[in-house]
N, C-alpha and C positions, 0 to 999 in steps of 0.2 A: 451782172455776170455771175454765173454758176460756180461755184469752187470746191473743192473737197476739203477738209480739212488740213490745216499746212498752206492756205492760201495755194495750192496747186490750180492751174487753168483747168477747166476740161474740154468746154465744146473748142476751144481754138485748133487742138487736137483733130478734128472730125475731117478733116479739106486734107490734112493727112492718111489720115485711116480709107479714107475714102478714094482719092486721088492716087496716093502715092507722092513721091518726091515732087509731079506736077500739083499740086493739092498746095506746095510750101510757102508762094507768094502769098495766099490768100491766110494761113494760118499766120504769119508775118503780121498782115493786118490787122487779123482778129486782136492779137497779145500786142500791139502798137497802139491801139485804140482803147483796150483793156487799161491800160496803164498811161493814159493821156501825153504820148509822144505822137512825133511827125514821120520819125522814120525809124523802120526795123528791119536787121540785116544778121546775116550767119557768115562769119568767116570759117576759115580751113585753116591750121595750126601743121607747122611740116619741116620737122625735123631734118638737117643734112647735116650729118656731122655734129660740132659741137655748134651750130646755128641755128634758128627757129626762124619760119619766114610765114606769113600772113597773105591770106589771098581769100576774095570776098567771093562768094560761092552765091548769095539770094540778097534781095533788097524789097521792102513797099518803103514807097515814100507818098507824104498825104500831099495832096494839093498844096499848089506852092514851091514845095519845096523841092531844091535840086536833086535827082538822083544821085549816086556815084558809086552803081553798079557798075559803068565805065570806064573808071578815073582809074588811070594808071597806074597812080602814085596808091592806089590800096591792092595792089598786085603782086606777089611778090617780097612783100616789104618787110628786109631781113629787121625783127623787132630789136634787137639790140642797139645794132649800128643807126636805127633811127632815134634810138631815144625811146623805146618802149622797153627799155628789161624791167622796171618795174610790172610792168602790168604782165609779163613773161610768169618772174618770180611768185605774183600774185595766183596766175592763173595754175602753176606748177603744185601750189599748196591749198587750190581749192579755193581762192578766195573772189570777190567779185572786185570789178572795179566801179565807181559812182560816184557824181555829187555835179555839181558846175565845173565846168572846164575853166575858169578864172581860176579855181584853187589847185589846179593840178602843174606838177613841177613844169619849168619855163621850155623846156627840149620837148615837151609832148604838148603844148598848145599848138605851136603852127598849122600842123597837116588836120587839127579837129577844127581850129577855128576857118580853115580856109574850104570844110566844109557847113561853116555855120551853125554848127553844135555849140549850144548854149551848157547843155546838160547832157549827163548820159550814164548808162545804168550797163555796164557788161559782164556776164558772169561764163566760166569755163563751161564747155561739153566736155565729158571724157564717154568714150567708146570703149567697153570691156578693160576697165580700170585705167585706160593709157589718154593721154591727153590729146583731143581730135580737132578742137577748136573754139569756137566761143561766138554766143549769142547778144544780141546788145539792142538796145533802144538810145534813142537819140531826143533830146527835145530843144530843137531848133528858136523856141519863142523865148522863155524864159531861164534864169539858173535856178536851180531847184534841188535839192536833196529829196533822192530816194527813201521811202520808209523801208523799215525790216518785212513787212508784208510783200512790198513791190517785188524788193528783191527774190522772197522765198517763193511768188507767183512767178516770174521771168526760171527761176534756178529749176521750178517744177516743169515749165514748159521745156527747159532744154533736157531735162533728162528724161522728159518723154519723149524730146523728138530724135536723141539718142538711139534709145531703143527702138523707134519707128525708123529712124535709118538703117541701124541694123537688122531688121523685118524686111522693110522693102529692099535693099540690096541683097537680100538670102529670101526671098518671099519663095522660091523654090522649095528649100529645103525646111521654108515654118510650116509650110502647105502639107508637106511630106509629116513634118511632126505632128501639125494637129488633125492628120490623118491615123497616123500609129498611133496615138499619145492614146494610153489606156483611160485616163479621165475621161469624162462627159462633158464633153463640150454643145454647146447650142446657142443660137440668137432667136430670142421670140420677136412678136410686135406686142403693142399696148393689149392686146385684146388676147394674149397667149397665144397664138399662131407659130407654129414652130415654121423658122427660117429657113433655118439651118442645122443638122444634127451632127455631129462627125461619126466614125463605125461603127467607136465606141459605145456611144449614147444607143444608137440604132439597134443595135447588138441586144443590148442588157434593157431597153424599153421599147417594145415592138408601138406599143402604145405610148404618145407622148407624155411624162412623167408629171403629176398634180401637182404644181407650186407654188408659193402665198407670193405671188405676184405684185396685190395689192400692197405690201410691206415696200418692194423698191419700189415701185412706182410713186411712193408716198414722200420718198426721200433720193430726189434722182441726184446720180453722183457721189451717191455713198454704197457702197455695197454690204447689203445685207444677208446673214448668215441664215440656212436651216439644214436640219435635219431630218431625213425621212426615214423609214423604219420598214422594211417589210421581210421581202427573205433576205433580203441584204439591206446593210446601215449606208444611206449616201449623206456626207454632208454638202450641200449645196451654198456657192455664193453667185448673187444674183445683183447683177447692178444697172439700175436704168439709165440709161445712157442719154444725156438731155440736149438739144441744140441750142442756135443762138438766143433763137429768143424762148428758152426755158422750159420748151415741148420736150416731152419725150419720143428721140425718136425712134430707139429698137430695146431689149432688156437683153445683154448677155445672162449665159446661165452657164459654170464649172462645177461638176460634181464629182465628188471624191468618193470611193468606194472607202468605207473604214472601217469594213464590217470588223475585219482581221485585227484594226487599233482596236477596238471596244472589246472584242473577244479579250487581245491578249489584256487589255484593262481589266476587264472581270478577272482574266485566271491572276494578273499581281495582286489583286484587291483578296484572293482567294486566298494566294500563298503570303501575303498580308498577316492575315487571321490567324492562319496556321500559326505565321513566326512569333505575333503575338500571344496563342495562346500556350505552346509550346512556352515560351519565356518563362509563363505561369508557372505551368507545371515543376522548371526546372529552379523559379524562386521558390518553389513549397519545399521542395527537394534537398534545396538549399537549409532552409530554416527549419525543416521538421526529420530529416535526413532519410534515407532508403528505406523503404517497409513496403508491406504486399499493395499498401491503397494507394500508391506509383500507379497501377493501373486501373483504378476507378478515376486516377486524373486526367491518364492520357484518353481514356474513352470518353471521359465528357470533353475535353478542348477535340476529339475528333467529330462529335458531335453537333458542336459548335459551330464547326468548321464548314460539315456539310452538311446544308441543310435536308440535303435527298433525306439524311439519316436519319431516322425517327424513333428508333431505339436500335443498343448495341450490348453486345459482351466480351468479354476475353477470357480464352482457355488458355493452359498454361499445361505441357508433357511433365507428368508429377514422376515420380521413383516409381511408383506403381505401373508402368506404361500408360496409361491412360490420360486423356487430356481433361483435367477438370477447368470449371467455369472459377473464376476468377473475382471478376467485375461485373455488372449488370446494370443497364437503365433502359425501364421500361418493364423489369421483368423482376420477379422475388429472387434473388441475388439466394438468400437462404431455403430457399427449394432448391435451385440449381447446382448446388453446390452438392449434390445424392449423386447426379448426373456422370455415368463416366463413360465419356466418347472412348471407344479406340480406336489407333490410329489406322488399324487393318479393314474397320469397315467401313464399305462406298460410302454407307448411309450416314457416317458420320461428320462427312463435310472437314474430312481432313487429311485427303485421301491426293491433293493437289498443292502442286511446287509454286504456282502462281495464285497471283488474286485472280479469284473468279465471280460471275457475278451467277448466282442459282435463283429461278424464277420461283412460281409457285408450283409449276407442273412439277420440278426437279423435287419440291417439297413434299407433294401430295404422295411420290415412290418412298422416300426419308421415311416420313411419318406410318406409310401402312406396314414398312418394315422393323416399326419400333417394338419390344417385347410391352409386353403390357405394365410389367415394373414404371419403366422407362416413360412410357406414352403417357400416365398417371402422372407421373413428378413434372413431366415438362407440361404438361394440361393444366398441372397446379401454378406452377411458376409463369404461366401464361405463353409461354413460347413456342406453341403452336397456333394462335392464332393465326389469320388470315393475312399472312406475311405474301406480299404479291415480289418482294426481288433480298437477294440476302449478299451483301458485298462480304465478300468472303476473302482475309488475305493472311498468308503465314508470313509468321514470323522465325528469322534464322538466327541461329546461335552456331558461331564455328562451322557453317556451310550445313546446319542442320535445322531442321524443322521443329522449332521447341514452343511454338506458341500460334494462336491464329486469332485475329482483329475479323471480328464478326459486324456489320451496319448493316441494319435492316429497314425496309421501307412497306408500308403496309397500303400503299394505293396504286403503286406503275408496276410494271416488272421490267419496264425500261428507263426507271427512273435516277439510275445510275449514270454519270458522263466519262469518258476517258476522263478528264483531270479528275473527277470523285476517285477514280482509280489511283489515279498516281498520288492524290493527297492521301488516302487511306495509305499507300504505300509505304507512304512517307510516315506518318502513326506509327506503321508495322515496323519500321525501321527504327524508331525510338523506343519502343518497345522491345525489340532486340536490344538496343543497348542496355535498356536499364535491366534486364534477366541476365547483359554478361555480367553488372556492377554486382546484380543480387547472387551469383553464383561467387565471385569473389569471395574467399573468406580470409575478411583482417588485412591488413595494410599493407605486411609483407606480399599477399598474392595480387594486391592492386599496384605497385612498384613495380612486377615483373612487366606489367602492360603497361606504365604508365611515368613520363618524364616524373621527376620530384619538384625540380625546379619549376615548371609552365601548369604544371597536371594536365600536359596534352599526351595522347597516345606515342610509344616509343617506336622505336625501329624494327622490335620484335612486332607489336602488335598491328604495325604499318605492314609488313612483311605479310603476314597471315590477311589480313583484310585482302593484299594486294591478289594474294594465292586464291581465295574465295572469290573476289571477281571473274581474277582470269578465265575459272572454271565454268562460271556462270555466264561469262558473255561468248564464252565455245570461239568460233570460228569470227565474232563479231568483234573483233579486239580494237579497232580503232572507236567503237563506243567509250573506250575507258583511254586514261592517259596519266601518266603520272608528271608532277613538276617537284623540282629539286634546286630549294631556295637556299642561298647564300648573302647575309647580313653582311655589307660595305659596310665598315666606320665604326664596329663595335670595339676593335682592339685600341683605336684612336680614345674610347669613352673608357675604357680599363685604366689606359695610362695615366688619361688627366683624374679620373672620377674613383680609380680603384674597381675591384672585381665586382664589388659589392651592388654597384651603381650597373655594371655591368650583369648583373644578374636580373635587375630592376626593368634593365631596358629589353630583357630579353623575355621578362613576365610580359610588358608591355605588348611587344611587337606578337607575341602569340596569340592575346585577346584581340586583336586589331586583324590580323590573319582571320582568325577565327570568323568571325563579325563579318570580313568582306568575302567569304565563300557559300555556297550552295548547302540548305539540308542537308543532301545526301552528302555531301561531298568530306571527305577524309583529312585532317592536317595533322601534321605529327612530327614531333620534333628528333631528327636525326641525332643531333649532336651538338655541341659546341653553339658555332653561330648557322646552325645547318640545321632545315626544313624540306619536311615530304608535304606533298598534297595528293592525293588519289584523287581522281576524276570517274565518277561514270555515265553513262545515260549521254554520251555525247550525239549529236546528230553528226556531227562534223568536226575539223580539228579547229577551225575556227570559236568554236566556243570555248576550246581549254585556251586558246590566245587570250579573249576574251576575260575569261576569271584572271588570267598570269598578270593582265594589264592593270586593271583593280589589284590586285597585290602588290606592282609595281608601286600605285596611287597611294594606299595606305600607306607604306612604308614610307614614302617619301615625307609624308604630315610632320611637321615640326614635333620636336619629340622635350618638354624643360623638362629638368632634369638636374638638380642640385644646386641651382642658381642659375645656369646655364639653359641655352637650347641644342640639341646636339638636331644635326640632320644628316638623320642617314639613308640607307640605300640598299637596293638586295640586287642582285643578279637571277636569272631563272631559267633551268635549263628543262627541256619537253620533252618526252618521250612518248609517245604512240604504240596503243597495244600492238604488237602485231599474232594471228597463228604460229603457235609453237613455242614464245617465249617463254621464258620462266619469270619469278619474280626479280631473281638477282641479276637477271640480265636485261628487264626492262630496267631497273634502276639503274645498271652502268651504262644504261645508253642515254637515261635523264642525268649524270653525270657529265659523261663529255658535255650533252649540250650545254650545260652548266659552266665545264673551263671553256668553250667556245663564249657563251655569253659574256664571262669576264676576261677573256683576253679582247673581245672588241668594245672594251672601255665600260665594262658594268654599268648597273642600272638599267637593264634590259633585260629580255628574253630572248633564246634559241632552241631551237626544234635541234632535236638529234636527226646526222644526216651520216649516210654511211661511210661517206670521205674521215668524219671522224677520227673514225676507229684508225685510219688511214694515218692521219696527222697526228695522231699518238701514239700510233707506234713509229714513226719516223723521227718524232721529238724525240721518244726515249733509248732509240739508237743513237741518234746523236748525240744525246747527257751521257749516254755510258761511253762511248767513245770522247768526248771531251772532258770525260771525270779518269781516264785513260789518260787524255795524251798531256793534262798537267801531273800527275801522277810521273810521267815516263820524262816529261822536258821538251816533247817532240810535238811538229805538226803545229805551233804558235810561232808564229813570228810577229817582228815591230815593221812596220812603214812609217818612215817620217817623210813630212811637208813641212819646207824650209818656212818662216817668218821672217818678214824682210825690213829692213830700212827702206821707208819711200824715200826718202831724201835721196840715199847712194846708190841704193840698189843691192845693198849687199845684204846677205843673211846673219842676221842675229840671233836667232831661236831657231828649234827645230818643235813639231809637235809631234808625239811616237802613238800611233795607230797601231791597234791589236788586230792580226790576222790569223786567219785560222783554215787550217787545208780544206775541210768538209762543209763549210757553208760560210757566208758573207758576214760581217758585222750585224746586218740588219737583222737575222735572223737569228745569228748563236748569242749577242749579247744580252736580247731579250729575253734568251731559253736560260741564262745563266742568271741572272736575275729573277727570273718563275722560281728557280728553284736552288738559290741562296749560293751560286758560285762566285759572285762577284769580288767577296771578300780575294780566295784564291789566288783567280784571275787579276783583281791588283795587283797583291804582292807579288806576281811572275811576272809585269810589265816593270814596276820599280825594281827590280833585280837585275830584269833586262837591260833596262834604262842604265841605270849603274854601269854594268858589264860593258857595253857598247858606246860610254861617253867620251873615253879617250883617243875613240877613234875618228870623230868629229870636232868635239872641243868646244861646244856649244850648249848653251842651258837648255832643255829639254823640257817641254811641256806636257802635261801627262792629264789623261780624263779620269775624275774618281768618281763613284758611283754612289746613290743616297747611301747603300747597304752599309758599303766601309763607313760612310762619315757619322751615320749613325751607333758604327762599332764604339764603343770608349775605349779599346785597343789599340784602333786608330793611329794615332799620333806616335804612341811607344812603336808601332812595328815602321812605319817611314821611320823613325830614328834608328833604329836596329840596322834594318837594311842601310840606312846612308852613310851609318859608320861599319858595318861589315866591308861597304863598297870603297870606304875612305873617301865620298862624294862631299864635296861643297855644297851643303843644302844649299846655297845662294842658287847651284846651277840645278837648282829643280824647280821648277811654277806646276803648282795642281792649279788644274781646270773643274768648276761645279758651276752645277747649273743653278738656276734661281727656284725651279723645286724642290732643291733638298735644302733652300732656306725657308721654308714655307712657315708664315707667323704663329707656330703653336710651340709645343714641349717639345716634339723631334727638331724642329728647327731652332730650336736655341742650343737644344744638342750638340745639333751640328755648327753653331756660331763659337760655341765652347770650345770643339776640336782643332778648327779652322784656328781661334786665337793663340791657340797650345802651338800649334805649327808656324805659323810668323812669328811668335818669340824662338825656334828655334833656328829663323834664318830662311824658311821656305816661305816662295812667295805665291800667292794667291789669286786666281783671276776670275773674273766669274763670265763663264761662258753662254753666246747665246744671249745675249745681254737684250731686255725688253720681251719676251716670248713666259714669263712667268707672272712672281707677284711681287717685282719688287716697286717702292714708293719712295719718291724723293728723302720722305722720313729715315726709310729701312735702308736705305742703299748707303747714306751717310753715316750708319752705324752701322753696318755688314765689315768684318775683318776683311776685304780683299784690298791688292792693291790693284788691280785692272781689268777691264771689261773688255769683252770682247765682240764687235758688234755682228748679230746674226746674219749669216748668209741674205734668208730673207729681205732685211734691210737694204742688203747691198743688191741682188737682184732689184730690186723695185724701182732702183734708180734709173734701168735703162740704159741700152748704149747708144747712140753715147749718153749722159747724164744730163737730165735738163735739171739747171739751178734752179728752178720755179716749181718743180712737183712738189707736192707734198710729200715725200718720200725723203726728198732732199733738205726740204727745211726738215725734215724729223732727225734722218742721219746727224747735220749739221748742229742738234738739241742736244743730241746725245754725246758727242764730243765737247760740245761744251759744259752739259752737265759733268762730263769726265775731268775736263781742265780742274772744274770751281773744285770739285772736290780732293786734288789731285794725283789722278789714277791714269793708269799708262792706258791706250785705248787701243783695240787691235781690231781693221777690219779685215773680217772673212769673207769668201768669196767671191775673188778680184779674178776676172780672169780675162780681162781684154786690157789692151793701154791706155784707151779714154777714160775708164774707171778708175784705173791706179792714179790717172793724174788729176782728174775729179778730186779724188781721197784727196793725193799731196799737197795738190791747191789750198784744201778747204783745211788745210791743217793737220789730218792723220798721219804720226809717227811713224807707226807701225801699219804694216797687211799680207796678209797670206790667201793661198789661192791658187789654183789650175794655171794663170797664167805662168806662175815660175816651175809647174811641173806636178806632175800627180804624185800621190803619197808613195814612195819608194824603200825596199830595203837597202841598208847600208852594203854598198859594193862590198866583196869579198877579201880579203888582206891578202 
């Protein structure tokens, strides 16, 4: 029998391909016979609920042997309740089932043996990743173990017939696709004969296409690859498709158009070389430092690069006006250098703002208008030769034309290509920079353009680059984009590692920036932990996504770093040229998108959107008006939610909720925390607190936020206020969450604070309990005395509460983690009376929640 590699079937496949779903008995036999069984059958797998139920869909059975395509008892038959969740479990995780029916557990013999299965071999179908059924061989003579080959030949058969079911039940709609489908599709015979072509194919080969036939046919059921070459690149896979007994009996043929893969292959391979030789230049640079023969470098790595080029030079706009030659290859470099173009005349070839390519014709007018001085020196120096195309490109200095990258070819005058264009470009573009380095004079004038710390370009010199685009790309400004990077986790490496280490990580992340961006492409370090990138030459905006995402990537790479690995993170906000911007206004729009990317949880990217501007001026109405009304005393108020005895019912605690007239907790707590009010807004809730306790008489529960606990003031201002208020610390509990105990230097911080304040009497709960990073370890050494178990938890449980969820064994884990270690446990979010008596049942003291009433101010005296 015929196999592909992987022991997969093939010809049993064909009564499919051919038939359809009527084809299935017969391909049954084929893979029954294949693998020396009596009978082979397909069931159907069918989920209701939390049940699985089994139903026999096709059957061959060989002579002899009983069918039990009939038998009732394989209809239907919920797998569990019979004694197959094994083979359920198996099938759920991929796995097959096999071996002699003697060895398989005592609850799943009966119904095999009472079809006279000795043996049997079952492995899952899944359809479109979901589990659809299971295919199986039976061998009614003897007990036997399957080899790992059987199985992989059965496992192949089904996931071909997988997708042949999925074919034939949509044969409609595969019809329609290998109709449209741009590939080339065809079926020949043994003798090349085209079958069948689909539009495609017919389209792009009016005549049927020339292909090494003899290579599949040679090796049927393996498919072999080629490649053909003409105005277009096709790669071709060609597979002879073989029947039962080993004939061949048709060759499919798929051909892929790649012209566009190999092109853009050539032009990486192209811009390859470049970056390589570019490298060169900028380690000579390096090692032998700035001087005029900078540009005999960058003309030979341009040379290099492309081969159109066959000799080149560089002129360079001296103090004189005049553009003298520079560099030369191919040509007497010290002849040329008599030479002075001006910039005023046509015939100078300097007289244009882009790269151009000049024929011979354009030369032959050059040359007859040369004075005679002129036409002698360049006759000597050889540079009127029989030059047939001159790629000609300037170079800009500060939005000026200071220089021009000359490549010359002496056989095509069309021997120039777009990318030789945009590579020379690219040259010319290095070339500018290193004329702004050579105009530099002394260290002081390279400071004003340039960080100290990275030696990346500053925010002046980002600003002007940014000014010199906008110009240049006119009316086309979504070609260009800027991005506006912000470093997660550097202040985290200050604390632990010092500044120093902090400076280290910031050389770092700017070569790694650098490395993951475009040639052309701009990065410059704004400030602090703060990065520009200019973008231009965009097709679309999708390409500045594209680079932001690579930046994302590098940034993320594991960073050692003084013993340690730090990992951190940037945020990145997009900005799109648009007509009429300026530069300070494209930047505050790559700004916003910047606080938009980290307030939706950094480590991302957002495009600036005009709502923006929107949403920040509404935030900063708001901070001035809530920097207003604690200033004034007005416009905050407290809501408490009682916390209750479950046992009695009565209230024991109260928890005091910050309200505020102009917007919801959800929205101002976050905006006070953006921007450092939380300390404040504490101390106006524990004053409050105080003020308002005797009119209740009940200890009060109060939320504190990381900011305070991280304050080391902390502690001294709750004692201030508690003896200003003449308050029984006992009748205060702070509530913190398990993120402001987080395992580094800020959270030991905050474990220091916390202990400072239970020695003086205030007691401590940590709220939200399970939603953070606490560890049976950290929670038995954490200062609190009680947990509070999250809403979440307590939704989970359902109303009414099934003792058997997993929700409930977890709730039921965590009260008793609470008992062992002994800390009060409080559940949140009770709000029907099944739950509260769930809780009481299972033991919870304490619960708060909607059932006794939404968070309220204290009625009026």
């Amino acid at each position: 029998m015929e196999r592909t590699p992987g022991g997969r079937i093939v010809w049993p496949l064909l009564p499919l391909l051919r038939k359809g779903l009527s084809g299935l008995g017969e391909s049954l036999q084929l893979v029954a016979e294949a693998l020396s069984a009596q009978r082979a059958y397909l069931f159907r797998l069918e989920r209701r609920g939390e049940a699985w139920f089994a139903s026999q869909l096709a059957e061959w059975a060989a002579s002899g042997v009983s069918p039990q395509l009939q038998n009732p008892a394989l209809q239907n038959l919920p797998l569990r309740e019979a004694g197959y969740g094994r083979w359920l479990e198996r099938f759920l995780e991929d796995q097959a089932v096999a071996g002699p029916v003697a060895s398989f557990p005592e609850e799943e013999r009966p119904l095999l043996e009472a079809q006279d299965i000795q043996s049997l071999l079952v492995v899952p179908i899944r359809v479109e990743g979901e589990l659809w059924g299971f295919l199986g061989v039976d061998d009614c003579q003897r007990p036997r173990a399957f080899s790992p080959e059987e199985e992989a030949s059965l496992r192949g058969l089904a996931e071909a017939l997988a997708r042949t079911l999925e074919l034939w039940e949509q044969s409609r709609w595969l019809k329609q696709l290998v109709e449209a489908s741009p590939f080339y599709l065809a079926r020949l015979d043994r003798e090349g004969r085209l079958l069948y072509a689909n539009p495609a194919l017919r389209a792009a080969f009016p005549d049927p296409p020339s292909l090494p036939l003899a290579e599949a046919l040679a090796v049927p059921g393996r498919p072999r690859t080629h490649t053909s070459r003409g105005m277009r690149a096709v790669e071709w896979t060609l597979l002879a498709v073989p029947g039962p007994g080993g004939e061949v009996l048709e060759i499919l043929a798929l051909g892929v158009d790649v012209t566009e893969r190999e092109e853009a292959q050539a032009k990486e391979a192209r811009w390859s070389t470049f970056r390589k030789n570019l490298l060169k230049v900028y380690e000579t640079l390096m090692a032998e430092g700035l001087s005029d023969s900078i540009f005999g470098l960058i003309l030979d790595a341009a040379l290099d690069t492309l081969p159109s080029a066959q000799a080149g030079s560089v002129t360079v706009l001296m103090e004189d006006g005049c553009y003298h030659f520079v560099a030369a290859r191919g040509y007497d470099l010290r002849t040329l250098r008599q030479v002075c173009l001006r910039p005023e005349e046509p015939l100078s070839l300097t007289g244009h703002r882009e790269a151009q390519i000049f024929t011979w014709k354009d030369l032959e007018r050059f040359n007859a208008r040369l004075d005679e001085k002129r036409r002698k020196v360049m006759e000597e120096a050889g540079r009127v030769r029989e030059i047939q195309a001159i790629l000609s490109v300037p170079v800009y200095l500060a939005g000026e034309r200071k220089a021009f990258l000359y490549l010359d070819n002496f056989e095509r005058e069309d021997a120039f290509t777009p990318l030789d264009l945009e590579l020379a470009q690219a040259f010319a573009s290095q070339l500018g920079l290193l004329l702004r380095r050579l105009e530099l004079e002394g260290r002081l004038q390279h400071l004003v353009y340039h960080d100290p710390l990275t030696g990346l370009p500053n925010r002046l010199f980002f600003l002007e680059k940014l000014a010199q685009a906008l110009k240049e790309v006119g009316e086309e400004t979504h070609s260009l984009a800027v991005l506006y990077l912000d470093l997660d986790g550097l202040k985290l490496v200050n604390d632990l590692e010092g500044h120093a280490a902090g400076d280290e990580v910031l050389r770092t992340m700017a070569a790694r920036l650098r490395a993951a961006l475009r040639p052309r492409d701009l990065l410059a370090r704004q400030g602090g932990d703060e990065f520009l990138v200019l973008l231009t030459g965009l097709k679309a905006p999708e390409e500045a996504a594209r680079v932001a995402e690579r930046l994302l990537e590098v940034v993320r790479l594991p960073l050692p770093l003084g013993g340690r690995v730090h990992h951190l993170s940037t945020s990145i906000g997009i900005a799109l040229g648009e007509p009429g911007l300026s530069p300070g206004e494209l930047l505050q729009r790559a700004d916003l998108a910047l606080y938009r990317a980290k307030g939706e949880g950094k480590d991302r990217l957002a495009f600036f959107e005009a709502h923006l501007q929107e949403a920040l001026r509404r935030e900063m109405r708001l901070l001035e008006a809530l920097r207003e009304d604690l200033e004034r005393g007005e416009g905050l108020w407290l809501a408490y939610q009682p916390i209750v005895d479950l046992r009695t019912g009565k209230k024991v605690a109260l928890e005091a909720l910050l309200r505020w007239r102009l917007a919801p907790p959800a929205e101002f707590v976050p905006l006070a925390e953006r921007h450092r009010l939380m300390p404040e807004l504490g101390r106006w809730v524990l004053r409050q607190v105080c003020r308002e306790r005797e009119r209740h008489g009940l200890p009060v529960h109060v939320n504190v936020s990381p900011q305070e606990l991280l304050d080391p003031g902390y502690p001294a201002r709750v004692a201030e206020v508690l003896e200003e208020a003449a308050c029984p610390p006992e009748e205060l509990v702070l509530e913190v969450t398990e993120t402001s105990l987080i395992p580094d230097e800020r959270g030991r911080d905050a474990n220091k604070a916390l202990a400072l304040l239970r020695k003086l009497g205030v007691r401590v709960f940590l709220d939200d309990f399970g939603s953070g990073y606490s560890s049976l370890e950290r929670l038995s050494a954490l200062p609190v005395d009680g947990v509070k178990l999250g809403q979440a938890f307590t939704r989970a449980l359902g109303s009414p509460p099934d003792p058997e969820s997993p929700a409930a064994r977890l709730v039921a884990a965590v009260l008793a983690l609470a008992r062992a270690l002994g800390l009060t446990a409080i559940a949140e979010g009770i709000e029907d009376e099944a739950t509260r008596d769930y809780l009481r049942r299972l033991g919870f003291p304490l619960g708060q929640g909607y059932l006794w009433g939404r968070p309220e101010p204290l009625a009026p005296l």
